[in-house]
Structure formats: C-alpha cells, structure tokens
LUMNUPA-443333 format. One record per residue (C-alpha): y, z, x; residue in one letter; residue number from 1. Coordinates in steps of 0.02 Angstrom, whole numbers, plus 50000, padded with zeros to 5 digits. Layout:
<atoms>
ATOM     py     pz     px  type  seq
ATOM      Y      Z      X     A  NUM
...
</atoms>
This chain:
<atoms>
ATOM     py     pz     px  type  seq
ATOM  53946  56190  55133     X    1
ATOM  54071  56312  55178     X    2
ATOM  54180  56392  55022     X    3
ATOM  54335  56492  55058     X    4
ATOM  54355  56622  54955     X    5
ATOM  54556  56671  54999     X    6
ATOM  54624  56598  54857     X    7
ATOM  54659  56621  54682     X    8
ATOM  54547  56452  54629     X    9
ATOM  54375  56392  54679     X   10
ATOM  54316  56223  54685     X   11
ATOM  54149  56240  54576     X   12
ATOM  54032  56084  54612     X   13
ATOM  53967  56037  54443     X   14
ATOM  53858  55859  54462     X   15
ATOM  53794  55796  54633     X   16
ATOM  53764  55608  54575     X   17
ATOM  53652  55510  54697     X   18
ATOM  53581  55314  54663     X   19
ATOM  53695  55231  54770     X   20
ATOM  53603  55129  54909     X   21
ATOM  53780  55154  55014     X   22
ATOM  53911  55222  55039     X   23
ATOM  54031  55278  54882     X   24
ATOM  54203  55202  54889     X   25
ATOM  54292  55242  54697     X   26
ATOM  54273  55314  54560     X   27
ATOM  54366  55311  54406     X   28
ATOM  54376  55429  54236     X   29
ATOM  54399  55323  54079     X   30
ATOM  54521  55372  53975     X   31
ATOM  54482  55377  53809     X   32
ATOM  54263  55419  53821     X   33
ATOM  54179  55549  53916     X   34
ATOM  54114  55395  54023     X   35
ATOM  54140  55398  54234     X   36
ATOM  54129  55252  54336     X   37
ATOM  54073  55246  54519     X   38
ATOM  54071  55093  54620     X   39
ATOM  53980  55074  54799     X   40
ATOM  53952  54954  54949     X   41
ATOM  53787  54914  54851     X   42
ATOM  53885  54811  54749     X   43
ATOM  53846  54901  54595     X   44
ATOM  53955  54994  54475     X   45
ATOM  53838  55160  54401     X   46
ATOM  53921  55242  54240     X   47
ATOM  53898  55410  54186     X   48
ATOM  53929  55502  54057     X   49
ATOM  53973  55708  54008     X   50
ATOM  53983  55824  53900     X   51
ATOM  54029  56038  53860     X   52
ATOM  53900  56131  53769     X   53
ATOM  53959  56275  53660     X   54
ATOM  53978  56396  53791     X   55
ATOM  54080  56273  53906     X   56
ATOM  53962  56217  54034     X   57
ATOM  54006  56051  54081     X   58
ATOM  53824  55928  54111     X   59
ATOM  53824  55741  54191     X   60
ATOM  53702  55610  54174     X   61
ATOM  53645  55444  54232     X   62
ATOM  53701  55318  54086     X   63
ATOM  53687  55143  54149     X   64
ATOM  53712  55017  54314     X   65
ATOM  53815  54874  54305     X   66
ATOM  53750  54738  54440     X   67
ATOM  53903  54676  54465     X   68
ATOM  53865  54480  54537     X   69
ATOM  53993  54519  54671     X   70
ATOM  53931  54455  54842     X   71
ATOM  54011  54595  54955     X   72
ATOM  54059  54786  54940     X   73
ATOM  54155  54844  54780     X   74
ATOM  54305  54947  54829     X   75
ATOM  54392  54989  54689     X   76
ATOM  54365  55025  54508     X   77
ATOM  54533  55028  54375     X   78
ATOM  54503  55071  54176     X   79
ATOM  54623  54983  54028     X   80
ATOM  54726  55139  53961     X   81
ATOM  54596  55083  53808     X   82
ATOM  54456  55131  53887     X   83
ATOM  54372  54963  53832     X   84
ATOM  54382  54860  54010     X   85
ATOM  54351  54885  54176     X   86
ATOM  54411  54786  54326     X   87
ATOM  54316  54795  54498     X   88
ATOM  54398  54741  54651     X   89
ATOM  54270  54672  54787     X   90
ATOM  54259  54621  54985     X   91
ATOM  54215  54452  54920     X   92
ATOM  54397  54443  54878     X   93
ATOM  54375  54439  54682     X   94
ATOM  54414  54532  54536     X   95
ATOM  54299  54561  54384     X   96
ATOM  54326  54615  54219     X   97
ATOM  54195  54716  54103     X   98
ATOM  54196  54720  53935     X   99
ATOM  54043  54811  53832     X  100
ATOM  53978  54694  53715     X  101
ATOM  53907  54753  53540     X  102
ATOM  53711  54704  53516     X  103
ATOM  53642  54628  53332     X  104
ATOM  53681  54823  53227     X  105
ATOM  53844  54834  53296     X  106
ATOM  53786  54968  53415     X  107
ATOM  53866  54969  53594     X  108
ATOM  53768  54851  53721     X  109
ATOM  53762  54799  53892     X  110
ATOM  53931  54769  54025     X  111
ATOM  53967  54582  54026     X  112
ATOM  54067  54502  54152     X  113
ATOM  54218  54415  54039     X  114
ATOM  54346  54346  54179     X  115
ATOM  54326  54342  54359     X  116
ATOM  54502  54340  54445     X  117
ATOM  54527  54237  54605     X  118
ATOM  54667  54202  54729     X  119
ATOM  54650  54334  54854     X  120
ATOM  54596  54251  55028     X  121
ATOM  54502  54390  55080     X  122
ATOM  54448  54590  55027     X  123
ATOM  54527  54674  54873     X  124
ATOM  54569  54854  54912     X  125
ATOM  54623  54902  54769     X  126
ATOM  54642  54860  54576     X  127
ATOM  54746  54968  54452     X  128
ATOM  54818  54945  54253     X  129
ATOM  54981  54978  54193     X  130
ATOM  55034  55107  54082     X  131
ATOM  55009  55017  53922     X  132
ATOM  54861  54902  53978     X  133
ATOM  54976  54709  53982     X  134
ATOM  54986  54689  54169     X  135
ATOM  54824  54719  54295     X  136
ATOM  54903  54735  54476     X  137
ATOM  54795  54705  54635     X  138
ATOM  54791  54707  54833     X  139
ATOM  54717  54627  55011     X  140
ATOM  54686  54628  55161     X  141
ATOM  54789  54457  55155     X  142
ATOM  54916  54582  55137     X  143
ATOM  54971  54536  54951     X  144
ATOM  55004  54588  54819     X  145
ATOM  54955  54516  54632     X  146
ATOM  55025  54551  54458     X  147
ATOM  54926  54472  54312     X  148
ATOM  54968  54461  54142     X  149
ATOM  54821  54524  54015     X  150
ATOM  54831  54405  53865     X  151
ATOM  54725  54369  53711     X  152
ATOM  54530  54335  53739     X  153
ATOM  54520  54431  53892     X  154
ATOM  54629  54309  54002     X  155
ATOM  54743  54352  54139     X  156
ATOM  54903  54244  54199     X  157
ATOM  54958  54287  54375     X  158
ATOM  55144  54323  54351     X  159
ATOM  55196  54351  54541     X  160
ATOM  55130  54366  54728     X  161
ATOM  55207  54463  54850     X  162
ATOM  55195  54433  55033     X  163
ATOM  55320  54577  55095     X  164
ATOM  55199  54684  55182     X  165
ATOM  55157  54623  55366     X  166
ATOM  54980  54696  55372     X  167
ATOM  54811  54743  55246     X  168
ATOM  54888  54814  55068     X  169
ATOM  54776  54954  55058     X  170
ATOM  54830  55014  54882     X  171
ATOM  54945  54964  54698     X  172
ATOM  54991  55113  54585     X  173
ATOM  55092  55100  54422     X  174
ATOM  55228  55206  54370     X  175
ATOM  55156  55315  54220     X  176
ATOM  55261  55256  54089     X  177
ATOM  55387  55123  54181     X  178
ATOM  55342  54935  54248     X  179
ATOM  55362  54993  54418     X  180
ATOM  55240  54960  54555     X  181
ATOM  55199  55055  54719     X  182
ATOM  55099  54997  54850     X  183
ATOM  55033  55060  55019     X  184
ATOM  55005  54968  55195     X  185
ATOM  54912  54966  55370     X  186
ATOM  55111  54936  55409     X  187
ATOM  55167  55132  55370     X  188
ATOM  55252  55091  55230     X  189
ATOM  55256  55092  55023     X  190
ATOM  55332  54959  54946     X  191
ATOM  55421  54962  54745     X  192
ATOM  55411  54809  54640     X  193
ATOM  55464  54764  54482     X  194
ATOM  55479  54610  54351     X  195
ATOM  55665  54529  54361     X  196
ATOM  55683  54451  54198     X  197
ATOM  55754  54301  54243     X  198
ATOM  55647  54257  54396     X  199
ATOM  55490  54356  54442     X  200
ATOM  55427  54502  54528     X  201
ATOM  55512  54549  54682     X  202
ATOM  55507  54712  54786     X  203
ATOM  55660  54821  54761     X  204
ATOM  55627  54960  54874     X  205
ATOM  55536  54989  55053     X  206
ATOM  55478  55187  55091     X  207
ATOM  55484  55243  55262     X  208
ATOM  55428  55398  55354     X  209
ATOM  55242  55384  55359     X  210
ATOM  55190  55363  55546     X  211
ATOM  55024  55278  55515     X  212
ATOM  54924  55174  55362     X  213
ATOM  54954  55225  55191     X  214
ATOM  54791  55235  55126     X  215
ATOM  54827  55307  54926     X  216
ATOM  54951  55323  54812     X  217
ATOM  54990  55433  54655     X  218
ATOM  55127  55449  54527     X  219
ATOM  55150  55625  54455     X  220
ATOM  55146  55640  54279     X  221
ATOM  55311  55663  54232     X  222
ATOM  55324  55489  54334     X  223
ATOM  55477  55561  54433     X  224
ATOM  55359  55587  54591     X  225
ATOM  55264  55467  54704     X  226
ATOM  55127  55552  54843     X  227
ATOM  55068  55457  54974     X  228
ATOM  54907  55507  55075     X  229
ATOM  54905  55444  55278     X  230
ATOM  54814  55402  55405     X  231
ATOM  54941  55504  55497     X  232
ATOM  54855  55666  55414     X  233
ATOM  54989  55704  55301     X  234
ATOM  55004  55695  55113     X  235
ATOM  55208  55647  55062     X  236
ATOM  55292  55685  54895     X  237
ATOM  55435  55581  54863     X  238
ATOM  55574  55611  54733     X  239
ATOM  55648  55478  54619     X  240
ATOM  55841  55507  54668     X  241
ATOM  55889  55336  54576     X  242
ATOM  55840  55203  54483     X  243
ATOM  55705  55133  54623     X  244
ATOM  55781  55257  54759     X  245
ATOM  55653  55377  54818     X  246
ATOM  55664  55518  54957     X  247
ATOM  55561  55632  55057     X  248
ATOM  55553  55801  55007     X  249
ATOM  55388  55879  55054     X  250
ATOM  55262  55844  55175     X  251
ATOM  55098  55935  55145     X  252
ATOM  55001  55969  55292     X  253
ATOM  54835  56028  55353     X  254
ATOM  54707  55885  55358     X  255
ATOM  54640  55852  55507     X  256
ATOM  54596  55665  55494     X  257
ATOM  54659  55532  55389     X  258
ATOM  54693  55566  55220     X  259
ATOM  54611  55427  55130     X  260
ATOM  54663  55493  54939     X  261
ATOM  54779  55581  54867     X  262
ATOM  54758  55616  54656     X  263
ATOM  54890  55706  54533     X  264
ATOM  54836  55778  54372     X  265
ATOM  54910  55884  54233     X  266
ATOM  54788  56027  54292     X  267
ATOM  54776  56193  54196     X  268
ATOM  54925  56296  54300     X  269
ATOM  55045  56356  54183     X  270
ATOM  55158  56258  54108     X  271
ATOM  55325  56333  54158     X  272
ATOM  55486  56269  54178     X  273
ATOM  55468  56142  54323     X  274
ATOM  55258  56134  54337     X  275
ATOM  55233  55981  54406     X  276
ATOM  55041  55971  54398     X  277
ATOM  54915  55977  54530     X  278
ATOM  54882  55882  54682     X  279
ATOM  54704  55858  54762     X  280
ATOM  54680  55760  54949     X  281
ATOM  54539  55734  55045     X  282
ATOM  54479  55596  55182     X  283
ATOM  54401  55618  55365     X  284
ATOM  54361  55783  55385     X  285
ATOM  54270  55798  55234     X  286
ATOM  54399  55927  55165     X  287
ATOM  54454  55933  54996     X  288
ATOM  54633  56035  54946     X  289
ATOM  54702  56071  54802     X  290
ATOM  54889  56096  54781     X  291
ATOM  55015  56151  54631     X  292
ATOM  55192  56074  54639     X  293
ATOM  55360  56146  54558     X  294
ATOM  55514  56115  54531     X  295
ATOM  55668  56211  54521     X  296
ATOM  55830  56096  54524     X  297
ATOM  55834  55915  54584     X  298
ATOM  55917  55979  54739     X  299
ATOM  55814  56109  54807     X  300
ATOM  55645  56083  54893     X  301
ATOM  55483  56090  54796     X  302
ATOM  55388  56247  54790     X  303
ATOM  55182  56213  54834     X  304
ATOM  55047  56338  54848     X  305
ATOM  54864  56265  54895     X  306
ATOM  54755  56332  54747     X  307
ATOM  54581  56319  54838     X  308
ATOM  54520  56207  54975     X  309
ATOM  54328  56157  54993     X  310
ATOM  54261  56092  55164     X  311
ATOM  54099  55994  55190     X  312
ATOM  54128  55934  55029     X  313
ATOM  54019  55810  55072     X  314
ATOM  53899  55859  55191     X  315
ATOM  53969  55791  55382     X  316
ATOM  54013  55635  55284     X  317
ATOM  54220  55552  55254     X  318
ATOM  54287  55569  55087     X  319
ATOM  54327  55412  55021     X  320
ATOM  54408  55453  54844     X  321
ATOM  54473  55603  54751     X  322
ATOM  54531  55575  54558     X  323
ATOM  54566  55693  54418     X  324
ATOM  54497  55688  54250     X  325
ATOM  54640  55596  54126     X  326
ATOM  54563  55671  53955     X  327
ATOM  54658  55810  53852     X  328
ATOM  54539  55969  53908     X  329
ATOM  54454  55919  54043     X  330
ATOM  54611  55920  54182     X  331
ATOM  54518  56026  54295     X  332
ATOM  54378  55910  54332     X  333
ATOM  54389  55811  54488     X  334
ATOM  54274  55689  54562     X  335
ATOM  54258  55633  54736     X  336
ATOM  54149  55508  54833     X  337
ATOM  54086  55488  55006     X  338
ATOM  54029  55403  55136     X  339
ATOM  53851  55497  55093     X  340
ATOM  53849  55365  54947     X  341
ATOM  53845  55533  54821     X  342
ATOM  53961  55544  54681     X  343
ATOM  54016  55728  54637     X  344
ATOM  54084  55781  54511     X  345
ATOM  54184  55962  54531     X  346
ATOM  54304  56090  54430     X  347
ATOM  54435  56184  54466     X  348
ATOM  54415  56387  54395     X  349
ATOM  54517  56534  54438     X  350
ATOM  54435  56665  54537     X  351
ATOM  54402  56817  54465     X  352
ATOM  54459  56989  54501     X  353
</atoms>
C-alpha cells in the first residue's frame, strides 16, 4: 500500500474486516446505531459494530451474519432512516427486508426476513430509502426502475415502474430531503423521477454528458448537488438550476479506470460560508480520493481541492463501494469494499505539521 503524503489529510485505515467467502460489493452505515452492514457474492450480509474509547480510538468488531436465503450474489444493501430495517437487493432478482426481532426478555435477537419484494425479471443493482423511510426505490438489469410504498406491518405497495432507460439501471438515489429520484444507466445517462399526484411516477428530467455507464450516484447534503461516478473515469457534480433542471459544473478527474462509487458526506472541513461537504471516489484502479467542494455564488464554478488520496487501497483488487459514515461525530469515517472480499473501514485526519 502506497500512502501519499502531499496533502493536508491522510486516509488512516482503521478495521481490515475479512469473512467474506467473495468478493465485497456494498456496504452500508446505519443511521441511528454504531452498526455497519456489508453484503457479498456469498450471499451473506455480515454486521459489525464500533465504538471510541476515551481517548478517541475508533475499534470494529465482528457482530453477527445474516444468511440471507437469497439464491445469487447480494449487490446492494439500503438502511430505513430508522435504523430498524434493512433491504438487500440480490442477482436472483429479489428484494429482502430485515427486521431484528426481540427474543423472550425483550433483548434484541436474530435478523428475520419480514417481506421479500418481487417483480424485477432479472439482477437488482441497487436498493435505496427515501428521506423519511415511506417509499423504498429499486433497480435492474431489466433496466427498471421500482418505487414501493412502505406501509403498516412491514408491507410494501409498488407505486410505479419505469421503463425509460434503454439498458441495465445500475443505481436509484433519493434526494436528501425532497421525493425526487435519480438513477444511473449502462446508457450514459441519469434519469429524475418524481410522484405526479394525479397519475404516478414519471421521469421529469434526462442528464447528459457522461460518455460511458453511470455506475453511482450521490446527493450532497444540502440536496442542491447530484455527483455521478463513470465508467468514463470521471466523477460529475451537477447543480440544481431549477425545479428538476440540473447542469454540469465540475468534472473531477484523475481516476484511471471506472469509477464505480462516488459518496458525499458532511465531513469535518470547516463549515464556512459555501462548504459543501466532502466527496470520496474510488473503482478500478484501486484508488481512493477524497475531495472538498465549495461554493461561492450560484453562478461561479465550484472551488475543489483533493484532501488526500490512498492507492492500493485494496491490495491489486477493484473497489467496489465507497460510503461515508451518516452519524453526528463520526463524518470522517469511510468504508470501502473490494473485489478482495475485505471490508475496511478508514478515517479521514489532518496531517500534522
């Protein structure tokens, strides 16, 4: 592993998570308990769980394997805002929803399957929960998209399929705080939905610019950004310039394979006028980079520095995920996953003088 040391942040690895039979496709923070999620071509879904001692060193452990009953690879995991469920998207072209259920003292006991979701044709890509937890969106290789209504009991209503991409839907995202939906294609571009009251969900906008598959998809914080990691090696920020109008206004460069995720986080820069938060990529050349984002008027161009970059983050192997921690003090953890089948856990210090 190779470290550069030119910057004014280092990439620290803090857990190197193995037990994975293959490789490591997602992982996922929950939001609300110091509980991360990993899920794996195994099929299985392994949870850990962390913590700070008093002098803030951050330890990881082994907590518990879900088997998940899925009959091919699980690609994606998605918590509830809650923290309570989790959804697992699968190559056998199903959806299943965890719940933990409470043994005879009340006491917190083993992940139960409580809905499996079907109507995909073929492989889920990708599985993801609105902003306040009502609608679970997901995606295929039959190039659809799905939006399902959570109701009472752990049900789910499908409240629209849309066939507007003409290839494999590798990704959904949901606005952070509006009922908008993003998704990204094998066909170049990102595609905006949302729920017209009166009929259903219909896409409202179509992103172009992207010369190859969009592979991942995050909102920034503020929820008036969309990045977009390619196959065609760059990572694209996007500004909202209208109500579902987007544009180009920065193209981050410097992978040298696909980009296969793209995460934005709070982080711990400071928080001046016009932070926008922190951006981490990584993919096929086994590179992760870390970037902060401002803003200085909606009609200049974004300012971006790369805060620290890490190479052979995982060994020779692709990079397969990159996703920031969502819990109020720990927005400098980031976790990662590779083709290696290790899960790794990392966080993001300044370098001192």
């Amino acid at each position: 592993m190779v470290i550069d040391e030119d910057f004014t942040y280092s990439l620290q690895s803090v857990a190197e998570l193995g037990g994975h039979e293959d490789r490591a496709w997602h992982a996922a923070w929950n939001p609300k308990k110091p509980i991360l999620a990993s899920c794996s071509a195994d099929k299985s879904v392994r949870l850990y769980t962390y913590h700070e001692d008093g002098e803030g060193k951050l330890s990881v452990s082994f907590l518990t394997s879900i088997p998940t009953g899925h009959t091919k690879t699980v690609r994606a995991l998605a918590w509830s805002p809650s923290g309570t469920t989790l959804a697992t998207a699968s190559f056998d072209s199903n959806i299943g929803i965890w719940e933990q259920e409470l043994d005879d003292d009340g006491e917190p006991g083993e992940w139960e399957c409580s809905g499996t979701l079907e109507g995909h044709e073929t492989e889920c890509k990708s599985v993801a929960y609105s902003s306040n937890g009502n609608l679970l969106a997901s995606c295929s290789r039959d190039k659809t998209v799905w939006v399902w209504e959570v109701v009472p009991d752990s049900e789910f209503e499908c409240m629209g399929v849309m066939m507007e991409h003409t290839q494999d839907v590798k990704c959904v995202s949901w606005h952070p705080k509006e009922e908008i939906l993003a998704s990204g294609s094998y066909d170049d571009t990102i595609k905006l939905y949302v729920d017209d009251p009166q009929d259903d969900w219909y896409c409202v906008n179509t992103l172009t610019g992207h010369e190859s598959t969009v592979w991942s998809l995050a909102w920034s914080p503020n929820g008036n950004y969309l990045a977009s990691g390619s196959d065609d090696r760059t990572v694209r920020i996007w500004r909202r310039v209208g109500q579902y109008e987007f544009k180009c206004v920065l193209t981050l460069e410097g992978h040298d394979r696909t980009v296969y995720s793209v995460t934005w986080g709070i982080g711990k820069g400071k928080q001046e006028d016009g932070y926008l938060g922190w951006i981490a990529s990584a993919g096929g050349d086994g590179v992760i980079r870390v970037w902060e984002l401002k803003e200085h008027s909606t009609s200049e161009p974004l300012s971006h520095k790369m805060l620290t970059r890490f190479t052979d983050a995982h060994s020779v192997h692709d990079i397969n995920t990159v996703v920031w921690c969502p819990r109020a003090g720990y927005e400098d953890l980031l976790v990662s996953t590779g083709d290696d089948g290790v899960v790794r856990v990392w966080r993001v210090t300044p370098v001192s003088v």
